[in-house]
C-alpha atoms as one frame of an Amber mdcrd trajectory, in Angstrom:
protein
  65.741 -22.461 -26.383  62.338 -23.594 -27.138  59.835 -24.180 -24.082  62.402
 -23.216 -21.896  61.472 -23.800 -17.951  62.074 -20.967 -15.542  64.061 -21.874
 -12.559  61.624 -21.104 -10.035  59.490 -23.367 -11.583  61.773 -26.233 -11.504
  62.191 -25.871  -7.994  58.871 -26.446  -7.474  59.214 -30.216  -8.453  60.138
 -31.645  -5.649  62.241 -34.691  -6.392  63.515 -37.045  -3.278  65.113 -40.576
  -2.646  64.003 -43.424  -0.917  64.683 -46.542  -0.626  62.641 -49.643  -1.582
  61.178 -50.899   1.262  58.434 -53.451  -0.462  57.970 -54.631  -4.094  55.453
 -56.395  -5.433  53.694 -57.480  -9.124  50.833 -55.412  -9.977  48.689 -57.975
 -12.272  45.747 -55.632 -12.184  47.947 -52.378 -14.419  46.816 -52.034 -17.927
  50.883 -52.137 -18.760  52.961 -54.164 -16.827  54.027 -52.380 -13.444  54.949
 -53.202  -9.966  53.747 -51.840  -6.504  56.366 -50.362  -4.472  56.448 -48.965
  -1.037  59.399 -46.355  -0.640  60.792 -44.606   2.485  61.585 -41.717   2.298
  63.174 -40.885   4.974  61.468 -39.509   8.264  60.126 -36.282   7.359  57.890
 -37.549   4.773  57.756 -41.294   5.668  56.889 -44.274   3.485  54.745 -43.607
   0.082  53.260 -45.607  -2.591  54.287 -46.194  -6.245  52.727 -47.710  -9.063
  55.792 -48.223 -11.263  56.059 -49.739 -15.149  59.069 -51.565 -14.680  57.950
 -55.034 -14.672  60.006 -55.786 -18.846  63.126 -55.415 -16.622  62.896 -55.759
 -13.021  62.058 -58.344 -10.481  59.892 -57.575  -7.519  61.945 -59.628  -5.177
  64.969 -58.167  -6.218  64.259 -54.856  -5.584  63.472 -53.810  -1.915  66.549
 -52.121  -0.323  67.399 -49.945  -3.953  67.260 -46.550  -3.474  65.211 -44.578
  -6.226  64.574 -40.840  -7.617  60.707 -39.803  -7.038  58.541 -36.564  -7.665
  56.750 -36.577  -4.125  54.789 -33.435  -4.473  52.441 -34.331  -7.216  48.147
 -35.228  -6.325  48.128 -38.562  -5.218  46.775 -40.746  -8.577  44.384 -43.818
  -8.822  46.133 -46.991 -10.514  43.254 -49.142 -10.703  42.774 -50.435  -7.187
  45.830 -48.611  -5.584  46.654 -45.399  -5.212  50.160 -43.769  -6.583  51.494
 -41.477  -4.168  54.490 -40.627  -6.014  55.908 -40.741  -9.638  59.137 -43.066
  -9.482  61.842 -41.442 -11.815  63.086 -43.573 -14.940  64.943 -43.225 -17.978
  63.963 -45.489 -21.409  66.411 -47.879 -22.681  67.150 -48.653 -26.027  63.806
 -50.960 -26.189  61.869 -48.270 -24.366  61.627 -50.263 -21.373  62.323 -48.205
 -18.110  65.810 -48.020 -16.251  65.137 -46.137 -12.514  66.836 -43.037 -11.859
  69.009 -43.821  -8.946  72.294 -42.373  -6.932  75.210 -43.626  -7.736  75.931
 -44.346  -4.444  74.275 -45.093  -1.274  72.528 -41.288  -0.034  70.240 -40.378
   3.291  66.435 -40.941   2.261  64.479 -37.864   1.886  67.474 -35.670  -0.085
  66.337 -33.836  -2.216  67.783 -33.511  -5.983  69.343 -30.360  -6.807
């Protein structure tokens, strides 16, 4: 298998849910995103998100979904907000994002393994 990942290295992405706790549009994005504000449970607490899901989902709609998130990459500037974590999504068939989700209800802060 071509470029094939080690297993130690994939456990050092460290992938988590939260849940939505805040949504809101980010007019300022170059593409079309939305802020969110995700907790993630209460060893790592609440983090930022600068997400490109606005082709598909509604900012009011959204706080209380849980989510998949990498939460141990460097924090990354989004014009005037910072991205604490990378929210997890898979591309439909118009390449618009669909979040990565349980399929049911799980603590926040488990991890994905």
């Amino acid at each position: 298998m071509s470029g094939a990942l080690a297993y130690d290295d994939f456990l050092k992405v460290d992938i988590r849910v939260g849940t939505i706790l805040r949504a809101e549009p980010f007019p300022e994005a170059r593409k079309p995103a939305i802020k969110l504000w995700i907790d993630f449970g209460p060893d790592l607490g609440t983090r930022k998100s600068s997400a490109r899901i606005a082709h598909r989902y509604d900012p009011g709609r959204l706080p209380g979904r849980q989510v998949a998130a990498v939460v141990n990459l460097p924090p990354r500037q989004i014009g005037p907000f910072m991205s604490e974590v990378l929210t997890l999504g898979f591309p439909d068939g118009a390449g618009e994002v669909v979040l990565a989700a349980p399929e049911r209800p799980v603590p926040d802060g488990g991890r994905l393994y």
